[in-house]
C-alpha positions in Angstrom: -28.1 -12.3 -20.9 -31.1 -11.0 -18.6 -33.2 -9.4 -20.9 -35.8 -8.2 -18.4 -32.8 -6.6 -16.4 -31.6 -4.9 -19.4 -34.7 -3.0 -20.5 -35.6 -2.2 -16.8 -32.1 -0.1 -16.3 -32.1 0.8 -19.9 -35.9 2.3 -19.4 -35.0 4.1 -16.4 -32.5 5.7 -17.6 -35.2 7.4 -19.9 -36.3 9.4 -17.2 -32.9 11.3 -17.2 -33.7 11.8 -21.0 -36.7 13.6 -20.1 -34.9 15.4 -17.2 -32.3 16.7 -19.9 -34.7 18.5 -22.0 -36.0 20.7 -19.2 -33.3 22.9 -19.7 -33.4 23.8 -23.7 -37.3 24.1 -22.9 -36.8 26.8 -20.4 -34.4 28.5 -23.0 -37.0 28.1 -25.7 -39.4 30.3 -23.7 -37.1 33.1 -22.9 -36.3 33.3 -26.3 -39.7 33.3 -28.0 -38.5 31.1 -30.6 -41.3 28.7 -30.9 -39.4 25.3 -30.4 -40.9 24.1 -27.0 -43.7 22.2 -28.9 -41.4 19.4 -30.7 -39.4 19.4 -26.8 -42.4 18.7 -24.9 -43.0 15.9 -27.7 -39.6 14.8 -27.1 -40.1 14.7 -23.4 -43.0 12.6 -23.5 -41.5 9.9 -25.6 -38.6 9.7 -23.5 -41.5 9.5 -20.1 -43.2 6.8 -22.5 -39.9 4.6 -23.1 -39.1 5.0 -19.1 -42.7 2.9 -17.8 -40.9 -0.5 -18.1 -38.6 0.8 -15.4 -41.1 1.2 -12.7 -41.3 -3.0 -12.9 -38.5 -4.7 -11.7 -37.9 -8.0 -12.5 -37.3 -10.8 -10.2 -34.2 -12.2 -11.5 -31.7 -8.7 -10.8 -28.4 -10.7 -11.8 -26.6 -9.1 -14.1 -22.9 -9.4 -16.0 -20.5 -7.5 -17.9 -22.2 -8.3 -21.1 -25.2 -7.1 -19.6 -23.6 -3.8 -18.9 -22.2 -3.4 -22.3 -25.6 -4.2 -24.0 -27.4 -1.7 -21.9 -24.6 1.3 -22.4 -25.1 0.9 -25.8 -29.2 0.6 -26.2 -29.2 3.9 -23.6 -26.9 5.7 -26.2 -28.5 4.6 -29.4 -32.1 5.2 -28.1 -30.6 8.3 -26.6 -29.4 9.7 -29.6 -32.6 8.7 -32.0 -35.1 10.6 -29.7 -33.0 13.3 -28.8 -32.6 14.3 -32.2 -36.7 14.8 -32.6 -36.1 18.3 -31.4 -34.2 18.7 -34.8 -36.6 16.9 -36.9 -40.0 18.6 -35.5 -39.0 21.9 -35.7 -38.6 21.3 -39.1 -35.2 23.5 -38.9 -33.4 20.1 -39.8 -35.5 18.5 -42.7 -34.2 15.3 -42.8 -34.1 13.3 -40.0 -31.1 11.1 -40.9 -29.1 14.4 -40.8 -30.8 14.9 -37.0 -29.3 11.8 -35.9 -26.1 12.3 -37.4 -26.3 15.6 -35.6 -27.1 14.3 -32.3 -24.7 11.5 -32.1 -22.2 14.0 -33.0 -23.3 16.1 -29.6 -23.9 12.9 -27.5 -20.6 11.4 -28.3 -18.7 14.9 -28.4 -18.0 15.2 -31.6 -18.5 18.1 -33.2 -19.3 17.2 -37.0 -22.0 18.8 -38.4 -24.5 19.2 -41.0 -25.4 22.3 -40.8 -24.2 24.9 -43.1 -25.7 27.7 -41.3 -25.3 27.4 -38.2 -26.7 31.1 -37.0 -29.9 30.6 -38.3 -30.8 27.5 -35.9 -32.9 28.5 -32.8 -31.5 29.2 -29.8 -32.9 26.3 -27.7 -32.0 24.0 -30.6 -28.1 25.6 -30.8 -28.5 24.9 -26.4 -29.6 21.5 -26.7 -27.0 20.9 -29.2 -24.1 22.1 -27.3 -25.9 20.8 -24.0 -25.8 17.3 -25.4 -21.9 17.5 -25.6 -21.7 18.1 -21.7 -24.0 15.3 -20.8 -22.1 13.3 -23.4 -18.5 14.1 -22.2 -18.4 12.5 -19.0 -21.5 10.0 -20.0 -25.0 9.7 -20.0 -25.3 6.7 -18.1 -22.0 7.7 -15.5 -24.7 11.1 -15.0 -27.4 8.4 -14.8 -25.3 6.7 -11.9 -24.9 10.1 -9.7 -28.7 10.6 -9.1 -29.8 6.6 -9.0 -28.5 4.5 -6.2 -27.7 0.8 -6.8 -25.9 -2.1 -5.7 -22.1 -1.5 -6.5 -21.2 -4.8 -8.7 -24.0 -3.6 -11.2 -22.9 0.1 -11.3 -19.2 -1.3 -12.4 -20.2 -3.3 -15.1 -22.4 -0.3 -16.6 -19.1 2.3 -15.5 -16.5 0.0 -17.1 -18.4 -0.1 -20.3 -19.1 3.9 -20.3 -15.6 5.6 -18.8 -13.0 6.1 -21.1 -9.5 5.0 -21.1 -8.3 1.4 -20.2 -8.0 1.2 -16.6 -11.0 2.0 -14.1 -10.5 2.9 -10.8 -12.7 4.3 -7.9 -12.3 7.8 -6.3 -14.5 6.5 -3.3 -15.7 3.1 -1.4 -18.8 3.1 -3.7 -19.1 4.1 -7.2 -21.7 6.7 -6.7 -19.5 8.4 -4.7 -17.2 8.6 -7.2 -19.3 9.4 -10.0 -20.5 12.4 -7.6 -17.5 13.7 -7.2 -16.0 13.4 -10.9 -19.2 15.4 -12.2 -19.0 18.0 -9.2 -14.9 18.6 -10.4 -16.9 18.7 -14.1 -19.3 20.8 -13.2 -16.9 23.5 -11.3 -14.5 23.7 -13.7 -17.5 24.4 -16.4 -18.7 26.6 -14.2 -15.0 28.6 -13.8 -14.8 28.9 -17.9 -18.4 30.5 -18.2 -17.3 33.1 -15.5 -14.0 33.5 -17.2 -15.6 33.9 -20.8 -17.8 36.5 -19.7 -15.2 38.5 -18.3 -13.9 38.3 -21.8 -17.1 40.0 -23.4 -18.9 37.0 -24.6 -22.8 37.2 -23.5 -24.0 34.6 -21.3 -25.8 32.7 -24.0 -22.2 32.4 -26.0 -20.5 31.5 -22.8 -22.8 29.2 -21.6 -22.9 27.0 -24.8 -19.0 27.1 -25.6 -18.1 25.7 -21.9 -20.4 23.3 -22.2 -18.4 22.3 -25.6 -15.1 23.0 -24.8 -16.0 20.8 -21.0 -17.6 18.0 -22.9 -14.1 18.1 -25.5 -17.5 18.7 -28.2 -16.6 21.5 -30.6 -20.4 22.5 -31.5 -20.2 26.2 -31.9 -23.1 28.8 -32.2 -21.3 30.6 -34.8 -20.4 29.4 -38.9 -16.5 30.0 -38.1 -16.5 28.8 -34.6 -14.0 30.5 -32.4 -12.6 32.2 -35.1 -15.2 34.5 -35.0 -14.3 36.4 -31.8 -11.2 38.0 -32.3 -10.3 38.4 -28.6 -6.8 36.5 -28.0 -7.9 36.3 -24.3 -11.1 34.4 -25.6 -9.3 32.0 -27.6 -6.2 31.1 -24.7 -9.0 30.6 -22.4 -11.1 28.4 -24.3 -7.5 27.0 -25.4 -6.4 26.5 -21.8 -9.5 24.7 -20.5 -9.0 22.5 -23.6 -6.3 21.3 -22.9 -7.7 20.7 -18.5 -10.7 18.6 -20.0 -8.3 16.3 -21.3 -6.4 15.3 -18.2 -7.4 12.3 -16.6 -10.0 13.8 -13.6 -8.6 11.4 -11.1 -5.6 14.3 -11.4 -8.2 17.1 -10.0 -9.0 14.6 -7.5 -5.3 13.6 -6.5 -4.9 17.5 -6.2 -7.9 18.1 -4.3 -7.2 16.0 -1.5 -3.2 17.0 -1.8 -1.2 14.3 -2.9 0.3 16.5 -5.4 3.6 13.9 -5.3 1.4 11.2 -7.0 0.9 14.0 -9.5 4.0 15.0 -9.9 4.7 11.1 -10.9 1.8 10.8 -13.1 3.6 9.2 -16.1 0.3 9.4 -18.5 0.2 13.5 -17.7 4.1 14.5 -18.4 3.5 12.8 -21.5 0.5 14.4 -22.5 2.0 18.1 -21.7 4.8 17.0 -23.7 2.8 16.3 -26.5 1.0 19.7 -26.8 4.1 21.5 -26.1 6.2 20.1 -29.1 3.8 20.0 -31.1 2.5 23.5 -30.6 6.4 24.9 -31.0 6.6 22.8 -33.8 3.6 24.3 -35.9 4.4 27.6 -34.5 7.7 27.4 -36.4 6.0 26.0 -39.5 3.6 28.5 -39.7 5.4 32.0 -38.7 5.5 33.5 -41.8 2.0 33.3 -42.5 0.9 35.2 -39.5 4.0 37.5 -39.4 3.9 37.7 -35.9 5.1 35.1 -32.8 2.1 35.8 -30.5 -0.5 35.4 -33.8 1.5 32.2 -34.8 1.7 30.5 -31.0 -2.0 31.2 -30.2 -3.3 29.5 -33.6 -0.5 26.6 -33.2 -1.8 26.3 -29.2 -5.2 26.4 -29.5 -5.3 24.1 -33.0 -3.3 21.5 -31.1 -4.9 21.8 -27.7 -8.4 21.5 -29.9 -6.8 18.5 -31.7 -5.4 16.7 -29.3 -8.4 17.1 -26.8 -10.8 16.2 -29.7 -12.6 19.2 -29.3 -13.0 20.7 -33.1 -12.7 24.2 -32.3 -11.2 26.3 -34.8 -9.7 30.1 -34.9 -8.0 29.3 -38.2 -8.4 27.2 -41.7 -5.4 25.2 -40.6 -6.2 22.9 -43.7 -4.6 25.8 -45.3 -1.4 25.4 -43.4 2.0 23.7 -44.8 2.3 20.0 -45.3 4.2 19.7 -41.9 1.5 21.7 -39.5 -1.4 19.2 -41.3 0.8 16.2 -41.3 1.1 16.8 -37.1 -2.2 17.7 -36.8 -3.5 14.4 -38.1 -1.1 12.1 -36.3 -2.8 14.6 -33.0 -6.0 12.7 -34.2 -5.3 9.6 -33.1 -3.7 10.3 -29.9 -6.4 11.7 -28.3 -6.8 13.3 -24.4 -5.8 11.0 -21.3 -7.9 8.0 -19.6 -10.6 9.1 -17.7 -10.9 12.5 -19.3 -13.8 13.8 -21.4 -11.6 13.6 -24.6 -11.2 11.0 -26.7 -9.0 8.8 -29.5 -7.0 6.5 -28.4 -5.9 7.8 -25.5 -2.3 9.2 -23.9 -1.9 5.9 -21.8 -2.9 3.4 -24.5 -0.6 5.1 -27.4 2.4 4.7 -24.5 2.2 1.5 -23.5 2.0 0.5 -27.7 5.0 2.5 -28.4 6.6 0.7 -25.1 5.3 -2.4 -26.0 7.1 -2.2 -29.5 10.1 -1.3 -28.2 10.3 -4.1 -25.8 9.5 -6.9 -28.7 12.4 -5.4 -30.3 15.2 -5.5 -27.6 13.1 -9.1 -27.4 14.2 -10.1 -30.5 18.0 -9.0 -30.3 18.6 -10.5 -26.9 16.0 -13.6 -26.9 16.7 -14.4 -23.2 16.4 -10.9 -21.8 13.7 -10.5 -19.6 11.6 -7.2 -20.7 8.7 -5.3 -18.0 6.4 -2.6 -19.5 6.3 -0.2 -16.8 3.9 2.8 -16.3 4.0 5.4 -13.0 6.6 2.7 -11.3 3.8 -0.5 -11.7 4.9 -2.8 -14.0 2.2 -3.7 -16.4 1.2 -7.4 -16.6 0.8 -9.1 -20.0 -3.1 -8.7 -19.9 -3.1 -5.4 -19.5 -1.1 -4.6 -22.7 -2.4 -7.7 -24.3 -5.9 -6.0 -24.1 -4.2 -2.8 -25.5 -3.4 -4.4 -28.9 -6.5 -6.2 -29.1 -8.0 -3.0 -28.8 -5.8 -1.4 -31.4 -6.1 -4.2 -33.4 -9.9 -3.9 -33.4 -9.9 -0.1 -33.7 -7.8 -0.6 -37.0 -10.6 -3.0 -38.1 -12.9 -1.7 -37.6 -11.3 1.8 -39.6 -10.6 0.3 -42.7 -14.0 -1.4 -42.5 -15.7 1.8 -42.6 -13.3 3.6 -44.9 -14.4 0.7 -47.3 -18.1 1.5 -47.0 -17.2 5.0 -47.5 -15.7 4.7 -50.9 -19.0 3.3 -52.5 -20.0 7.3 -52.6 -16.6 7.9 -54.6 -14.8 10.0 -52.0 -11.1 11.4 -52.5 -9.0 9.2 -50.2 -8.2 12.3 -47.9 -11.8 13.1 -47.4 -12.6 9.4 -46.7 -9.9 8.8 -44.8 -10.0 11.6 -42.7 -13.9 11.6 -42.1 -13.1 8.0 -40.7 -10.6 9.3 -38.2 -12.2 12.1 -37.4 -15.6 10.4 -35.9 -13.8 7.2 -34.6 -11.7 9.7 -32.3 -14.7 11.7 -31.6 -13.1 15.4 -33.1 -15.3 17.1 -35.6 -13.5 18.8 -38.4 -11.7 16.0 -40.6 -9.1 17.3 -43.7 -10.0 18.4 -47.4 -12.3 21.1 -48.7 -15.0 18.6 -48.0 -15.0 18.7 -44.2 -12.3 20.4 -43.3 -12.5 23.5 -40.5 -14.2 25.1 -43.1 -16.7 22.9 -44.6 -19.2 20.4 -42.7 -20.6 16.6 -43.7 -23.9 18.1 -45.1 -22.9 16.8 -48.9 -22.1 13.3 -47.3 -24.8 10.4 -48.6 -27.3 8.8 -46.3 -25.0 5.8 -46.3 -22.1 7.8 -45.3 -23.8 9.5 -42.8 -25.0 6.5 -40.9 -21.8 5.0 -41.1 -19.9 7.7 -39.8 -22.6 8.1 -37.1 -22.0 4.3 -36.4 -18.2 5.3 -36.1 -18.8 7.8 -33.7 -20.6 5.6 -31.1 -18.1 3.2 -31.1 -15.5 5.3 -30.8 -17.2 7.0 -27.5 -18.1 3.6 -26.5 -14.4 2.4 -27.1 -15.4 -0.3 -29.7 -16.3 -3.3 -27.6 -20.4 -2.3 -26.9 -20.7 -1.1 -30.8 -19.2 -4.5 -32.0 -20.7 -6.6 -29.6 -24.1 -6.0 -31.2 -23.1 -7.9 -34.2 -21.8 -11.5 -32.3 -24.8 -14.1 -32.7 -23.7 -15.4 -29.2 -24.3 -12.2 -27.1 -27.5 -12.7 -27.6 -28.5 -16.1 -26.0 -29.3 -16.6 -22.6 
């Protein structure tokens, strides 16, 4: 490990800490609301963290544990100063519940504390839903657009950020890539805001649910969340660009540069479309009597899977009020998660295939022992390391679950409630099942040792387990 080479990246990365709070500062002077005090605190920590950067060491080797180890102090320290904003305003008095709030936001959550959401500051309700949009396509991937560095670094720090298994460059260098993937990001943000605002949400509104639904977060600014705007055009929009934010963004880039055939192939994406179609017509069946209508009945089946599925956490309905079957979908939706290289996350489209392909293949295996079996994904057959690191990686992610569900029933949880608080921050979705911390209830009732456990659970699951769970190997930290 280079130590000295770890806390010079991981201190200038500060400086884009500071950079990020210049925004909710701005938004705390046009609104009057008294908040820019505990953000210019906040800055100056973050400007204080970031000296060590300005002294590079000699030795600038670095490896992939060294990438790993820096991803993961840049998001913990991340998350613990940016949640002073929180915790000096005083509008959040505890600041284990500002933490829990933040790493919802960084990681894109969407689990909250709060029980009265309205009555937060504006700046604080912006940094809050800003947090998710830095968060969705990663601090440290926003870190690599603006620095410049030598290549072999950048893909150590990139491998251990970007979602999905695979990793793969939209350009010779990977800040060209990472330039282009948040200029896609940015425009198709940018397209929602325009197209909410047509829809008679004020720019405030607008601004802060793209940056959710873009980021795949689910903070809203109001106590029901989308519910509260009765506009169906509102809620298929927000549904729609759902449901975009959780296709793979080399997709947008395939487009852009019109190799729509290699589209059209994308294995990973027909699955994914399949899997919000049936399940929306599914639900939609389930649930028809209860809205006595097909339109009322397809929009809250759409936009509850596309939220679902994407990890967002949006909500138009109680759908924890909805027959056994609708719930029973919804939380098998909570493991699948959005596409590789999308903002979304679970386990991802692409992993959850090649498991269920893997399976199958062990078990024509075992009935013809001599057969010889290829996993194949897009036309590429997939060698035995790849899948091999998708069942470690499931295997890990089922671990490290029951490890936390464990934990959580010291504070005498219901199973559902447990269970489903588990799943819901290790897939990085918000509202969980049960009256508890369902779509209409929040984790403000949780204990302390919930709470950081939960908060643990929603690191690693943005992280994708291996940075979270290297912290805790006695080797990792020798020389």
């Amino acid at each position: 490990m280079n130590f000295k080479m770890i806390g010079y990246l991981t201190a200038k990365i500060m400086l884009i800490g500071a950079a990020m709070l210049v925004p909710p500062l701005i938004v705390s002077f046009i609104y009057h609301d008294g908040c820019h005090i505990p953000f210019l605190i906040t800055i100056a920590v973050f400007l204080l963290l970031s000296i060590p950067g300005f002294i590079k060491p000699k030795k600038t080797h670095m490896f992939a544990k060294d990438g790993l180890m820096i991803v993961v102090l840049a998001w913990i320290v991340f998350s613990a100063v940016g949640a002073l904003p929180f915790y000096l305003s005083r509008e959040i008095p505890s600041y284990i519940d500002c933490l829990f709030e933040t790493v919802s936001g960084f990681t894109t959550t969407g689990s909250s504390i709060l029980t009265e959401v309205e009555h937060i500051s504006k700046s604080l309700l912006f940094w809050r839903s800003f947090t998710h949009w830095i968060g969705g396509m990663g601090v440290l991937v926003f870190a690599m657009a603006i620095f410049s560095g030598k290549d072999a670094k950048t893909t150590h720090i990139m491998r251990a950020e970007m979602p999905g298994p695979t990793l793969g460059k939209l350009a010779s260098k990977w800040q060209f890539s990472v330039r282009i993937l948040y200029g896609m990001y940015a425009f198709l943000t940018f397209v929602e805001f325009i197209m909410l605002l047509f829809g008679g949400m004020n720019v405030f509104d607008s601004l802060v649910h793209s940056f959710g639904t873009a980021g795949t977060g689910g903070f809203s600014v109001k106590n029901i969340s989308i519910g509260y705007y009765k506009s169906p055009y509102i809620q298929y929009t927000i549904a729609v660009f759902m449901m975009l934010f959780g296709i793979n963004f080399n997709i947008y880039y395939l487009l852009l540069v019109k190799k729509f055939q290699k589209v059209k192939a994308n294995s990973e994406l027909k699955t994914y479309l399949t899997i919000i179609v049936v399940a929306t017509v599914v639900i939609m069946l389930n649930i028809y009597k209860i809205y006595n209508g097909f339109e009322m009945a397809l929009r809250q089946a759409f936009f509850q899977v596309a939220s679902t599925v994407t990890t967002t956490g949006y909500a138009t309905a109680n759908f924890d009020l909805w027959p056994q079957l609708s719930r029973t979908i919804i939380f098998i939706l909570m493991f699948v998660g959005g596409c590789a290289g999308s903002t979304g996350g679970g386990l991802k489209v692409l992993r959850v295939s090649v498991l269920v392909k893997s399976a199958l293949s062990a078990v024509r295996k075992s009935v013809s022992p001599k057969r010889v079996l290829t996993i194949k994904n897009d036309g590429r057959t997939i060698d035995g390391n790849e899948v091999e690191g998708v069942v470690t990686y499931f295997v890990c992610y089922v671990v490290f679950m029951f490890a936390s569900l464990i934990v959580l029933s010291l504070d005498s949880i219901d199973l559902e409630t447990a269970l489903t608080a588990v799943v819901t921050t290790i897939n990085n979705i918000g509202p969980g099942l049960g009256k508890m911390i369902g779509p209409a209830g929040n984790f403000h009732d949780m204990s302390v040792l919930s709470k950081i456990v939960l908060s643990i659970d929603m690191l690693a699951g943005r992280l994708e387990l291996y940075p979270v769970l290297m912290l805790f190997m006695p080797e990792i930290w020798k020389r």
